[in-house]
SETI-336685 format. One line per field, with one value per residue (C-alpha): residue in one letter; x negated, y negated, z negated; residue number from 0. Coordinates in nm, 4 decimals. Each point is the difference from the previous one (the first is absolute). Layout:
<rs>
residuo	(a	...)
px	(X	...)
py	(Y	...)
pz	(Z	...)
num	(NUM	...)
</rs>
This chain:
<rs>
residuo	(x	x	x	x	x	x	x	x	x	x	x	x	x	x	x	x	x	x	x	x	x	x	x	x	x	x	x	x	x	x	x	x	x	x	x	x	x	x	x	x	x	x	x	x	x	x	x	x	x	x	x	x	x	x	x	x	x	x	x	x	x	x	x	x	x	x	x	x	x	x	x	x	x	x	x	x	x	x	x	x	x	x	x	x	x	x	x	x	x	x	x	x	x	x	x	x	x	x	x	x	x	x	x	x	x	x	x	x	x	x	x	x	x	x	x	x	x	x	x	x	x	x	x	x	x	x	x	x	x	x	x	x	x	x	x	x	x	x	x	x	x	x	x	x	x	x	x	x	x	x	x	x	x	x	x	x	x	x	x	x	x	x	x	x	x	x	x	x	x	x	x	x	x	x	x	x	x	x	x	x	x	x	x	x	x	x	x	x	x	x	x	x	x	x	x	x	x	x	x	x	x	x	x	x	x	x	x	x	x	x	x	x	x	x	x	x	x	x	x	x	x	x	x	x	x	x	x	x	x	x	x	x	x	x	x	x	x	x	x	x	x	x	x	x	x	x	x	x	x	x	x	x	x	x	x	x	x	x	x	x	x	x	x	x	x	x	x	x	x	x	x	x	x	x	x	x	x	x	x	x	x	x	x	x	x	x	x	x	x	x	x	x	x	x	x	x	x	x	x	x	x	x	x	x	x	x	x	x	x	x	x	x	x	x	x	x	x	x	x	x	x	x	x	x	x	x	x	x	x	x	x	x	x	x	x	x	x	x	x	x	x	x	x	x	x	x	x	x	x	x	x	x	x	x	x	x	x	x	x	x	x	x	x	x	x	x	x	x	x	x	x	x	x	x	x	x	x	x	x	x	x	x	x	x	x	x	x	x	x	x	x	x	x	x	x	x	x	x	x	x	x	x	x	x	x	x	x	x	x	x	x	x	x	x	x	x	x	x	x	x	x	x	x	x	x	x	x	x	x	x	x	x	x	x	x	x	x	x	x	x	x	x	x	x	x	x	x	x)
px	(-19.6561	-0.0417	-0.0531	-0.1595	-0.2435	-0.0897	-0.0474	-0.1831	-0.2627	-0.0579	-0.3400	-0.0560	0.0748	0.1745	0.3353	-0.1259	-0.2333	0.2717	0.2476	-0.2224	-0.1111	0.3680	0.1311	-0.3469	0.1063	0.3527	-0.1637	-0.2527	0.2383	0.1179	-0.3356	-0.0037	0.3458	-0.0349	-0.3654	0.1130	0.2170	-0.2779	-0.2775	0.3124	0.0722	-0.2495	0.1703	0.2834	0.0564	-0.1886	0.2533	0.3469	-0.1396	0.1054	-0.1090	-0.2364	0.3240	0.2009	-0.2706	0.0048	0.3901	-0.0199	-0.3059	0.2041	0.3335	-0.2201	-0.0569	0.3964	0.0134	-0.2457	0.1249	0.3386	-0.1330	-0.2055	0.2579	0.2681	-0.2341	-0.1437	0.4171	0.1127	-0.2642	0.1825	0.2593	-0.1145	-0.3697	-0.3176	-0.0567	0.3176	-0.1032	-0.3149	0.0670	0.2820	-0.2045	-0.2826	0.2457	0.1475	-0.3558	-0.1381	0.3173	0.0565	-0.3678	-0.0200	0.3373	-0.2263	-0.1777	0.3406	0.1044	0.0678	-0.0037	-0.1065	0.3216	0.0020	-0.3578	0.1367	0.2691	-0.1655	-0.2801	0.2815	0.1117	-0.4096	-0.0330	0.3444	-0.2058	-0.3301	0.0994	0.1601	-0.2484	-0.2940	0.1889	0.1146	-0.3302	-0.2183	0.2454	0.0333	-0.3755	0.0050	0.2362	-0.2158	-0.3707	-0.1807	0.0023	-0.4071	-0.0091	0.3123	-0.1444	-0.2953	0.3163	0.2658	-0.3283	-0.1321	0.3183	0.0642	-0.2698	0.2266	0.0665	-0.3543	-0.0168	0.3116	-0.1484	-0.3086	0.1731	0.2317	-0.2780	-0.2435	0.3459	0.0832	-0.3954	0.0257	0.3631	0.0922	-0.2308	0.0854	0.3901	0.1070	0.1017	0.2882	-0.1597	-0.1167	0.3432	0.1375	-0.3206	0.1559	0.2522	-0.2405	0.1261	0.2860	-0.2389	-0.2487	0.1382	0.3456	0.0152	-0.2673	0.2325	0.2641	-0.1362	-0.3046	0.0909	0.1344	0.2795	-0.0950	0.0345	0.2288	0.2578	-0.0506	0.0638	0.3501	0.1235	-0.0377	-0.2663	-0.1463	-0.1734	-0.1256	-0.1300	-0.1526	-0.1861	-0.1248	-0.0936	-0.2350	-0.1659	-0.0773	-0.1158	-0.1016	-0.1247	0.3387	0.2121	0.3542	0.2508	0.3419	0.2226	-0.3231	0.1985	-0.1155	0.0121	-0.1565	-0.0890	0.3235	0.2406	0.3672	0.1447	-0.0825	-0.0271	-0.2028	0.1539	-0.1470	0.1182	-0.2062	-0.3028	0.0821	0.1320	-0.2055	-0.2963	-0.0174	0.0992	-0.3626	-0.2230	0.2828	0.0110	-0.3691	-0.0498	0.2506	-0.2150	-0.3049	0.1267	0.1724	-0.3565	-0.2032	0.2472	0.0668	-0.4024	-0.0542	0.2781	-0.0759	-0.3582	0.0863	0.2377	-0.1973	-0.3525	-0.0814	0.1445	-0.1767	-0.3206	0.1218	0.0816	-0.3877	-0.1064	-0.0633	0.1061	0.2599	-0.1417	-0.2600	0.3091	0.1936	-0.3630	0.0014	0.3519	-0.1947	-0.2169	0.2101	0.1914	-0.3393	-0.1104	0.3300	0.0048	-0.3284	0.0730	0.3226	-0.1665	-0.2964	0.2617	0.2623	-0.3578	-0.0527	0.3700	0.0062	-0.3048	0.0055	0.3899	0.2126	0.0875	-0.4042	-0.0557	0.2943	-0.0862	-0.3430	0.1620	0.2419	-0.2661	-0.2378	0.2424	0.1280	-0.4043	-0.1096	0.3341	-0.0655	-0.3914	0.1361	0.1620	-0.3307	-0.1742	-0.0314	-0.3380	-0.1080	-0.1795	0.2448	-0.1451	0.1053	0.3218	0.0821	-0.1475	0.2207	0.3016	-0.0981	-0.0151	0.2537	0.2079	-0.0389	0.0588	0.3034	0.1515	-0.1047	0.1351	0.3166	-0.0825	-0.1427	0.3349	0.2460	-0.2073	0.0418	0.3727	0.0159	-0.2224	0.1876	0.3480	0.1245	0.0999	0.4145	-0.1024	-0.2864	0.1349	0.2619	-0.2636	-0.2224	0.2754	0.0822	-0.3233	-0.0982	0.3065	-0.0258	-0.3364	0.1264	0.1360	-0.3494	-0.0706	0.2746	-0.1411	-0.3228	0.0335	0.2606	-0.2703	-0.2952	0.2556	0.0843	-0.3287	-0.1428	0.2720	-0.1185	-0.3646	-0.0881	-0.4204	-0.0661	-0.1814	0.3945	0.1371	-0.2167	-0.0261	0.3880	-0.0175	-0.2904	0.2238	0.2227	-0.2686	-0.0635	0.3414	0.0359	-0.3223	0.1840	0.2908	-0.1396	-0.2115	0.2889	0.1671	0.0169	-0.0522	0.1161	0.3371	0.0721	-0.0613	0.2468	0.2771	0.2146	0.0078	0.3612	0.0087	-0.2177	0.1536	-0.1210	0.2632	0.1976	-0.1551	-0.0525	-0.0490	-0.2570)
py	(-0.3906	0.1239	0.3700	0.0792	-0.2036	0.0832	0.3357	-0.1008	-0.2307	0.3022	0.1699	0.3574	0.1926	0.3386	-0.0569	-0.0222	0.3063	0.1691	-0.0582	0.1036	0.3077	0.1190	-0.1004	0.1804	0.2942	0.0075	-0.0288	0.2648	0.2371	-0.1475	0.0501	0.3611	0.1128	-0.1358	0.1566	0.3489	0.0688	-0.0118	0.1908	0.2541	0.0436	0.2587	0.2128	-0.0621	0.0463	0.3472	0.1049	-0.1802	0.0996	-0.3642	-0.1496	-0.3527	-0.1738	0.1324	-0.0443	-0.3790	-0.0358	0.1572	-0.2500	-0.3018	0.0939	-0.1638	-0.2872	-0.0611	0.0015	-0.2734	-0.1932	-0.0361	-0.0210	-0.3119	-0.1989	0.0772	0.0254	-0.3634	-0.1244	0.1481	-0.1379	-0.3526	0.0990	0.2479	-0.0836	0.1326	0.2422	0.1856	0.0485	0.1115	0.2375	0.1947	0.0355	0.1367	0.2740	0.0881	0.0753	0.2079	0.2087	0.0662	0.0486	0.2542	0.1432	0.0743	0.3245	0.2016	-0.0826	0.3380	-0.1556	-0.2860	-0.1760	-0.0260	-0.1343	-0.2789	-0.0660	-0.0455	-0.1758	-0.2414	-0.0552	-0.0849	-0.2317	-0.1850	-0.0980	0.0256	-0.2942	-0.1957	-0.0015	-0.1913	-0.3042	-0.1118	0.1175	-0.2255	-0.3323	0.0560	-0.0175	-0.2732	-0.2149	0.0313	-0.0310	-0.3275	-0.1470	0.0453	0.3760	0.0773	0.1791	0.1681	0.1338	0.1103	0.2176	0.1041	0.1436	0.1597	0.1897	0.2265	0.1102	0.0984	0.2173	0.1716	0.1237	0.0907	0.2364	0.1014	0.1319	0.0817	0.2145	0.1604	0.1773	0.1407	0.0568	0.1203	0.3388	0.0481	-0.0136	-0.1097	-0.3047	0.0005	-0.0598	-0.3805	-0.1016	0.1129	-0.2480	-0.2858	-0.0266	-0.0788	-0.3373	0.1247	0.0393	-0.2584	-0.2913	-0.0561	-0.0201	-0.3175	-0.1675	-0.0376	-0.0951	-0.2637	-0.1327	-0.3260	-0.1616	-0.2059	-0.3993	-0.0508	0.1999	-0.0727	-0.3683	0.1156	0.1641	-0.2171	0.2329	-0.2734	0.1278	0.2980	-0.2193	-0.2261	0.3099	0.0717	-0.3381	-0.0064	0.3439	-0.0706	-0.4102	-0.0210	-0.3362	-0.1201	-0.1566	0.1120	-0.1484	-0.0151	-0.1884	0.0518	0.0138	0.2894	-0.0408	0.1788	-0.1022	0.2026	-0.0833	-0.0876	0.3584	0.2231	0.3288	0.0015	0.1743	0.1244	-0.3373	-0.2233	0.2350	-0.1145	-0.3516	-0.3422	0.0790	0.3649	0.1602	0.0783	0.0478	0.2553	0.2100	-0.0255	0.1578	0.2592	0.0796	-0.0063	0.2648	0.2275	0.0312	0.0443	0.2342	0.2311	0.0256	0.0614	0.2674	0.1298	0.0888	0.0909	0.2339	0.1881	-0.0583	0.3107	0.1790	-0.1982	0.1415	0.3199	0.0132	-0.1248	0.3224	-0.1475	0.2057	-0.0789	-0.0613	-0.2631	-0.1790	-0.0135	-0.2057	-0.2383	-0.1372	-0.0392	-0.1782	-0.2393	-0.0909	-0.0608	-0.2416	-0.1471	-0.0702	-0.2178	-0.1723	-0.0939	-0.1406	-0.1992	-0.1165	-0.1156	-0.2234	-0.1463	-0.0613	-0.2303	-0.2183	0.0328	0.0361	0.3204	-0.0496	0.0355	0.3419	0.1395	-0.0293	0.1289	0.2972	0.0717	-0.0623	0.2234	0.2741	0.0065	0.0342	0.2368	0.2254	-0.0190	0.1233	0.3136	0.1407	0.0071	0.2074	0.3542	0.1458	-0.3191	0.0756	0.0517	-0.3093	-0.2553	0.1326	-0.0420	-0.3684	-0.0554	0.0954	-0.1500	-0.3562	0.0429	0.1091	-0.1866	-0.3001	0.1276	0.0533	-0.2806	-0.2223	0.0678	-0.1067	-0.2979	-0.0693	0.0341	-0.2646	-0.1516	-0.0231	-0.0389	-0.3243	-0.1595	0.0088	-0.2012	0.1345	0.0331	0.2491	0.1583	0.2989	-0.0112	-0.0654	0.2523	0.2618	-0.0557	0.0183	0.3326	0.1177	-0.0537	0.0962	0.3231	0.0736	-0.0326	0.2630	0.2319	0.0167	0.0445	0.3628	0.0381	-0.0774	0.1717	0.3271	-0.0523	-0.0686	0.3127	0.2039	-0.1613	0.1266	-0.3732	-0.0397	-0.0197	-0.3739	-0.0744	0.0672	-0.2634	-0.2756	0.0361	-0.0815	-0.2491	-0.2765	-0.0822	-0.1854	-0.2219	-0.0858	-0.0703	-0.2191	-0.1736	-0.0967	-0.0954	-0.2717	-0.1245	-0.0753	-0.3700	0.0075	-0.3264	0.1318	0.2215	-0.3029	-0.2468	0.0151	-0.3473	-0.2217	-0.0350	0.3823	-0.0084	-0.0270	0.0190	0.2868	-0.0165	-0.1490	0.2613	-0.1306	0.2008)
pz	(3.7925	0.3119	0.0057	0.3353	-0.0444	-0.3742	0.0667	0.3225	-0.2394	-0.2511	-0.0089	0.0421	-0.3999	-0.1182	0.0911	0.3736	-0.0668	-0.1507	0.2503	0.3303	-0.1687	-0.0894	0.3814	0.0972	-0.1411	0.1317	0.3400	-0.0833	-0.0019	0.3471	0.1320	-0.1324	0.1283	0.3648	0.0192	-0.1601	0.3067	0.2670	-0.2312	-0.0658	0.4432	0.0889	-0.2581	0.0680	0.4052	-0.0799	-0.2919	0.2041	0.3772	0.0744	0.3185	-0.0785	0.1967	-0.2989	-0.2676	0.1092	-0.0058	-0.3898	-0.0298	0.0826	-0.1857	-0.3107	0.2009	0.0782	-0.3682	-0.0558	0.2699	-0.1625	-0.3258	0.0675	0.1819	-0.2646	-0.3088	0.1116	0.0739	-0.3446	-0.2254	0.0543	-0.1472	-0.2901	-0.0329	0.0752	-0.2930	0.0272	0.3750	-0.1100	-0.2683	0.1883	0.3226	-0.2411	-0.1264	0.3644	0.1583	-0.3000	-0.0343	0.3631	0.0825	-0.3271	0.1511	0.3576	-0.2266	0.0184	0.3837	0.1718	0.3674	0.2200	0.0202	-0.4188	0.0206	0.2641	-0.2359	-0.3367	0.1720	0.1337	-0.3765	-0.1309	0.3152	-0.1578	-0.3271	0.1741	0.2004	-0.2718	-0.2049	0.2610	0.0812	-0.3837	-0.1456	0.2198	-0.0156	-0.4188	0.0306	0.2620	-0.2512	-0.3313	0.2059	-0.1046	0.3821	0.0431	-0.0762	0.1785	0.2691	-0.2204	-0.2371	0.2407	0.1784	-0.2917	-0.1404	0.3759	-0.0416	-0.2582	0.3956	0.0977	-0.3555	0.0775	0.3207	-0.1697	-0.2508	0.2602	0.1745	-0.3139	-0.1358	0.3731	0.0190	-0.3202	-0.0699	0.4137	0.0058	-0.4099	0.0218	0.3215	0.1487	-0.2312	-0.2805	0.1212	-0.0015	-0.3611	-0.1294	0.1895	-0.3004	-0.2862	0.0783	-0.2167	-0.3026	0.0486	0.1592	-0.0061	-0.3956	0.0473	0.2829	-0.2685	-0.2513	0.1303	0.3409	-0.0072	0.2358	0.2901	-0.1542	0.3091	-0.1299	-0.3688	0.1342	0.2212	-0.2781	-0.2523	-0.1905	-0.2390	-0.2529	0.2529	0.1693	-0.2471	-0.1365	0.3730	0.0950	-0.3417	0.0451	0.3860	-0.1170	-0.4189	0.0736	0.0804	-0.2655	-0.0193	-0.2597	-0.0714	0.3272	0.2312	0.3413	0.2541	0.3808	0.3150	0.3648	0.1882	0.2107	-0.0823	0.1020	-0.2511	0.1855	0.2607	0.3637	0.3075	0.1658	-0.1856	0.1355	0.3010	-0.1002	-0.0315	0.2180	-0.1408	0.2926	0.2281	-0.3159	-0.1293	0.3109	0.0514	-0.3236	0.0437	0.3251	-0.2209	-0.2914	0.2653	0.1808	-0.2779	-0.1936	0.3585	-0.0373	-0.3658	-0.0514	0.3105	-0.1130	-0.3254	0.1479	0.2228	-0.1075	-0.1638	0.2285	0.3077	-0.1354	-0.0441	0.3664	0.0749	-0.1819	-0.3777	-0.2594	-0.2029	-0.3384	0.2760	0.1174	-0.3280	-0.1212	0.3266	-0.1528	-0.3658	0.2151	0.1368	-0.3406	-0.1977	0.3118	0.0225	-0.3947	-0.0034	0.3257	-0.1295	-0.3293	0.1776	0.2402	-0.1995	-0.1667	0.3495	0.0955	-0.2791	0.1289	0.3892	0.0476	0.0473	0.3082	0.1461	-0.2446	0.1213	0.3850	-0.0663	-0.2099	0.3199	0.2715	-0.2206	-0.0478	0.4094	0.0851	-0.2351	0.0261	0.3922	-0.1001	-0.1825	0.3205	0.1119	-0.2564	0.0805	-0.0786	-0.1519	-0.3538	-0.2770	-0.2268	0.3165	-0.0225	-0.3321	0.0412	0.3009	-0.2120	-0.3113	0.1578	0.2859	-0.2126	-0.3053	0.2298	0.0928	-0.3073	-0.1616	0.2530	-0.0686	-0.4124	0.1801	0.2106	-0.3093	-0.1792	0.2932	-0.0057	-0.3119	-0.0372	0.3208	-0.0816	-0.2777	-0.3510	0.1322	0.2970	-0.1190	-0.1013	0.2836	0.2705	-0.1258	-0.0189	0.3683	0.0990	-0.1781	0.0975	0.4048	-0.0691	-0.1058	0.3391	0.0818	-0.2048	0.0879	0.4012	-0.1511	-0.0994	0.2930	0.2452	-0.1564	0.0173	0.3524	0.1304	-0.1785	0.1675	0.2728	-0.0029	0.0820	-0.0044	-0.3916	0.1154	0.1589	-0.3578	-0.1676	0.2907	-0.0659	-0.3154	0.0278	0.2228	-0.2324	-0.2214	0.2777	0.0616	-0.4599	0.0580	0.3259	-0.1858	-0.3120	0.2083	0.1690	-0.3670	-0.0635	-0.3877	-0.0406	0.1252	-0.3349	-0.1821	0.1411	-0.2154	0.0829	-0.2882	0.0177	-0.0471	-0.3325	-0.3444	-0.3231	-0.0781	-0.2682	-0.3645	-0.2635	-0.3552	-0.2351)
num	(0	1	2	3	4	5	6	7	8	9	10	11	12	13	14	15	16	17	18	19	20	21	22	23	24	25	26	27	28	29	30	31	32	33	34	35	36	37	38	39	40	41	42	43	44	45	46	47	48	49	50	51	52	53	54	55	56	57	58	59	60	61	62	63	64	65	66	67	68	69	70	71	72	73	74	75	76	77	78	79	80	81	82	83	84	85	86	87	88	89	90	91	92	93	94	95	96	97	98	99	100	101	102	103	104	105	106	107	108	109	110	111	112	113	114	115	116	117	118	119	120	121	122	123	124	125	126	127	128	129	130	131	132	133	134	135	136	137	138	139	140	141	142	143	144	145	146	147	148	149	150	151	152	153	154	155	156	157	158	159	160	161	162	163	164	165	166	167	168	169	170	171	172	173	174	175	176	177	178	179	180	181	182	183	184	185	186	187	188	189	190	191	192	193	194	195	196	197	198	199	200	201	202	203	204	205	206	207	208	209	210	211	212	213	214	215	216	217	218	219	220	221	222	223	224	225	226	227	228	229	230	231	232	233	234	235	236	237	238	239	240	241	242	243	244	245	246	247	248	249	250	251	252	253	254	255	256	257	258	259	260	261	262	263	264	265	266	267	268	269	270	271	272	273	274	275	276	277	278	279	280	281	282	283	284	285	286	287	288	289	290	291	292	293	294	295	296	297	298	299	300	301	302	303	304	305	306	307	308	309	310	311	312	313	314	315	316	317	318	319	320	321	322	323	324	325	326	327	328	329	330	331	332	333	334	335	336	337	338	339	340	341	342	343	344	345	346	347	348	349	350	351	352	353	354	355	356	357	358	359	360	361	362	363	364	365	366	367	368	369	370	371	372	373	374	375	376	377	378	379	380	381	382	383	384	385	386	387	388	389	390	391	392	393	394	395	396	397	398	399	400	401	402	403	404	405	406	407	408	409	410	411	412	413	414	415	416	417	418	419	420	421	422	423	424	425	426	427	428	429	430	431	432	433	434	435	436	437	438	439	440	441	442	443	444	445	446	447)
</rs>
């Protein structure tokens, strides 16, 4: 029985529900912590008299954190499986973000937000391949966006929590909620998320996988001796060569330009949003809203898109999403004195486009490669992406220490979209696919 493609044939029930809503939630809390540090800035450059050069360095000491945590959190999963990944990177965000409440100085905020961005970014890559492997093939798309926007809620409670908490209790007090996670989630990792069937398969996992194969398929008839196989390649860990092995090489780096674009513009924004429009002479409480803005946008487009990636290709909704984003991004610069209601709109779509092209890109990857370096390809990616996201903040900070135009900060931050949507079209497709024949195996024949 081939395993890949069983799990590929089954039709949409509760075990797939089940399983987007509890990686949804482990990337809700992603969404919240990354959004809680740019809603928490104003505050804190006026309690810390840090310059916005400084404020961005602190900003992107997260982002270091993520990077390293997707590449090796994506690597390690090979070799101890996706869940174990998952659940510790769960319980390394939402104790060190919690930890953030007693931190005396800047340097200890750098430093703990380091240690969230470690889990933070080993949670993304693992979550979206486990849901990647267990996704009947025609709602693959429609799933993996769906359960990304756990993201888009994050940021909307992030920002929901920062104008009611921030002028209650200080910005403080949006970081000690960051560890419900503790309470809520982590118990429900352990005890419901299943193993990715890959690794079931490597490790000889039989009856595990037996009982996963039956709640993802019920139609499918498993008795005693039923061999299991998968579509992978002979090696059994996938390494950064093969990314760049067997015709991998061009559509690899092109989507490592793609992700660092995209992810220098995203965390860039959400960095220094609020505090953009503080600077154009909104008030606070205003600017904290324009980010609520943004996430509730982001969290429909990303549904309705995820629906049309599935019928008119990925690859077209994601250049629209970038295009969109650069355009509208570029429009905001623009803005002063314009009515308050076109603002918001500008933001909401601009915005939304941009973050959900980035949910559009990981299902992306994650469709493209094959089974054996999906989680390794998409681990590289976020994680090169991630130095996309560390000059993000770095940039913002230097260009407001600057006193750049306020229309220089966005255009800066609107070109990168057009070079994602650049690279993206100059991905072959085909070229992720081509696994040599003599390279495929039917892995190693499990009994059940």
């Amino acid at each position: 029985m081939n395993v890949t493609t069983v799990l590929g044939e089954s039709r949409f029930n509760r075990f797939h529900g089940g399983l987007a809503t509890l990686c949804g939630l482990t990337i809700l809390f992603d969404g919240y912590d990354l959004t809680i540090y740019g809603a928490a800035l104003p505050s804190m450059i006026k309690e810390f008299g840090i310059s916005p050069a400084q404020a961005g360095a602190i900003g992107s000491w997260a982002l270091v954190g993520m990077m390293l945590g997707a590449i090796f959190g994506g690597a390690l999963s090979d070799r101890v499986g996706r869940k174990p990944i998952i659940v510790g990177s769960v319980l390394l965000y939402s104790v060190f973000t919690g930890a953030v409440f007693w931190a005396d100085t800047p340097t200890e905020v750098a430093l703990l937000r380091f240690a969230a961005g470690l889990g933070i970014g080993g949670v993304m890559p693992n979550a979206v391949a486990l849901v990647a492997d267990y996704a009947p093939a025609k709602n693959r798309h429609t799933l993996v966006s769906s359960m990304f926007s756990g993201y888009m809620v994050g940021g909307i409670l992030a920002s929901l929590v920062a104008i009611v908490a921030i002028p209650a209790f200080g910005w403080r007090s949006i970081y000690l909620i960051g560890a419900i996670p503790l309470v809520l989630v982590l118990p429900a990792l352990v005890r419901y998320l299943p193993e990715s069937p890959s690794y079931l398969l490597r490790m000889d996992r039989t009856a595990d996988l037996s009982a996963a194969v039956r709640r993802a398929n019920p139609s499918v008839q498993i008795v005693p001796g039923t061999t299991f196989q998968a579509d992978v390649q002979r090696q059994e860990r996938a390494t950064l060569r093969q990314l760049f092995a067997d015709g991998f090489a061009a559509p690899t780096a092109l989507l490592w330009v793609a992700f660092f674009m995209v992810l220098l513009m995203i965390y860039g924004l959400l960095t220094w949003l609020p505090q953009l429009m503080v600077k154009s002479g909104y008030a606070l409480g205003s600017s904290l809203s324009f980010l609520l803005t943004l996430f509730i946008a982001a969290t429909i487009v990303s549904c309705v898109g995820g629906y049309l990636a599935d019928r008119l290709g990925s690859r077209r909704v994601l250049v629209v999403a970038y295009l969109l984003a650069a355009a509208l991004i570029t429009l905001l610069g623009h803005l002063g004195g314009a009515p308050l209601i076109l603002v918001y709109a500008v933001i909401a779509v601009g915005g939304g486009a941009a973050f959900s092209a980035q949910i559009f890109a990981n299902a992306f990857a994650a469709e493209l490669y094959p089974p054996v370096l999906r989680t390794a390809g998409l681990g590289w990616a976020l994680g090169v992406g991630r130095v996309g996201a560390i000059v993000g903040p770095l940039l913002g900070g230097i260009l407001l220490d600057a006193a750049v135009p306020l229309s220089a900060n966005f255009l800066v931050f609107a070109i990168p979209g057009v070079l994602a949507a650049t690279s993206v079209l100059l991905i072959r497709t085909n070229s992720f696919r081509a696994v040599p024949a003599d390279e495929r195996s039917p892995a190693r024949p499990v009994r059940g």
